[in-house]
FIMIMAR-223193 format. One line per field, with one value per residue (C-alpha): residue number from 1; x, y, z. Coordinates in steps of 0.05 Angstrom, whole numbers. Example, Ala and Ser with C-alpha at 12.3 -4.5 7.8 and 13.67 -1.06 7.14 Angstrom:
2
resi = (1 2)
u = (246 273)
v = (-90 -21)
w = (156 143)
***
This chain:
139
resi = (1 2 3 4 5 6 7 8 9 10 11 12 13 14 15 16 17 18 19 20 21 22 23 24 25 26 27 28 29 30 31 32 33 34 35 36 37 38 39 40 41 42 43 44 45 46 47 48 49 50 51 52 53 54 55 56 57 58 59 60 61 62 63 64 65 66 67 68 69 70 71 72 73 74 75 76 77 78 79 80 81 82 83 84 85 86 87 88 89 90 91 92 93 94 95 96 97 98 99 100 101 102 103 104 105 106 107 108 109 110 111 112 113 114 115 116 117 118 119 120 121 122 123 124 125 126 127 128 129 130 131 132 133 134 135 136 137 138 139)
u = (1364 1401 1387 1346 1298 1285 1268 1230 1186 1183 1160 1114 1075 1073 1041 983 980 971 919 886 877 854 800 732 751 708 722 681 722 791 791 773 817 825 854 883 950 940 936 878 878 886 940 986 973 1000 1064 1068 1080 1126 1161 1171 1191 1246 1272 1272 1319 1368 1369 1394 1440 1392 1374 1299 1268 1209 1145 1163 1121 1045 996 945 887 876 822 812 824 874 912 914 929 985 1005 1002 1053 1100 1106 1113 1167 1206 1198 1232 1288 1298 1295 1370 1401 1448 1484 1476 1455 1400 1374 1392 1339 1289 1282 1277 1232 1188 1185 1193 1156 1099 1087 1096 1036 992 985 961 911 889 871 845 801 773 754 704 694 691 665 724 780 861 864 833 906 944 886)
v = (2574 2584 2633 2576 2560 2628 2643 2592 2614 2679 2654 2603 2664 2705 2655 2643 2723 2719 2664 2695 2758 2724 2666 2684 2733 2724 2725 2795 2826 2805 2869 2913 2977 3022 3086 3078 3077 3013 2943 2896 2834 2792 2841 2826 2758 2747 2801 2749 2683 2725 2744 2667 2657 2707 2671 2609 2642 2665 2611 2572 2626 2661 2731 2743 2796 2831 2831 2775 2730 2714 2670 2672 2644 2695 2664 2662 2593 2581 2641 2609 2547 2578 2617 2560 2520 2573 2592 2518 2505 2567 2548 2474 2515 2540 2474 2441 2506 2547 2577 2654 2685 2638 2652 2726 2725 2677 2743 2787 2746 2713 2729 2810 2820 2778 2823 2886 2857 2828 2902 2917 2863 2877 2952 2932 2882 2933 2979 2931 2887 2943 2872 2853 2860 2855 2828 2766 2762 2744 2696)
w = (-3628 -3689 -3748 -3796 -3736 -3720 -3796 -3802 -3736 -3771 -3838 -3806 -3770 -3827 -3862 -3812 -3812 -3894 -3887 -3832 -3875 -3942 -3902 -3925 -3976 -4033 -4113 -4121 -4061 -4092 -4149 -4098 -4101 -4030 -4078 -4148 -4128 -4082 -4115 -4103 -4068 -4130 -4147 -4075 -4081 -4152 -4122 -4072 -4122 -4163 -4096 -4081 -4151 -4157 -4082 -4126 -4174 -4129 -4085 -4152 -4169 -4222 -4222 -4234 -4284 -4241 -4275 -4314 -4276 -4298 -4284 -4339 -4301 -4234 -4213 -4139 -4138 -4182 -4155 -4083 -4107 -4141 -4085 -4028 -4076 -4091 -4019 -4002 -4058 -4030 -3953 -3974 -4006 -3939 -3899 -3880 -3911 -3864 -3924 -3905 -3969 -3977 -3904 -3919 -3981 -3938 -3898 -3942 -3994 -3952 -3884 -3891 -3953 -3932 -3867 -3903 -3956 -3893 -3879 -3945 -3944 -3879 -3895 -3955 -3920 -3875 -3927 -3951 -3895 -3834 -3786 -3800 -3744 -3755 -3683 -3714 -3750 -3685 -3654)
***
């Protein structure tokens, strides 16, 4: 197996994991806010399109100013349609790539920070969804 397949595997799963976590979520559970200091559903999934935006950047040699990034509609739907193309545009940057950096920032764009925000949304979930299992994230 070489490195670009076993990204990919990674990224692949923590995709299912995000999608998993966001099914069935409605719009009036998407502001809700665990503790003040913890962002909102709508708030990780915006993160999450910036995230695959700033990849963009550096994968074409740009730097990326954080918090630059804004979609003005956040609607629930427009925010995952948003999302699901971002992540899509970013995985194809990936694809037939080997160069190291670029795998090196896959990693660390994608495949890490998605995981690290599936935990988020997960607890998040559960706070207003307690029927609501993680397990159901690796079925």
């Amino acid at each position: 197996m070489h490195a670009q397949e076993l990204l990919m595997k990674q990224i692949e799963e923590t995709g299912n994991m995000l999608f998993k976590a966001l099914d069935g979520v409605d719009e009036s559970h998407y502001d809700y806010r665990v503790h003040e200091s913890m962002m909102t559903i709508r708030d990780h999934v915006h993160h999450l399109c910036e995230s695959y935006v700033a990849f963009l950047a550096h994968a074409n040699g740009k730097e990326h100013s954080w918090g630059s990034y804004d979609l003005p509609d956040k609607s629930r739907a427009n925010l995952m349609t948003e999302f699901v193309r971002l992540r899509k545009e970013a995985i194809d940057a990936i694809h037939g790539n080997a160069e190291a950096q670029i795998l090196f920032s896959g990693a660390a764009y994608i495949a890490n920070h998605d995981a690290y925000h599936i935990g988020q949304i997960a607890a998040t979930r559960q706070a207003f969804d307690p029927e609501w299992t993680s397990y159901s994230l690796y079925s």
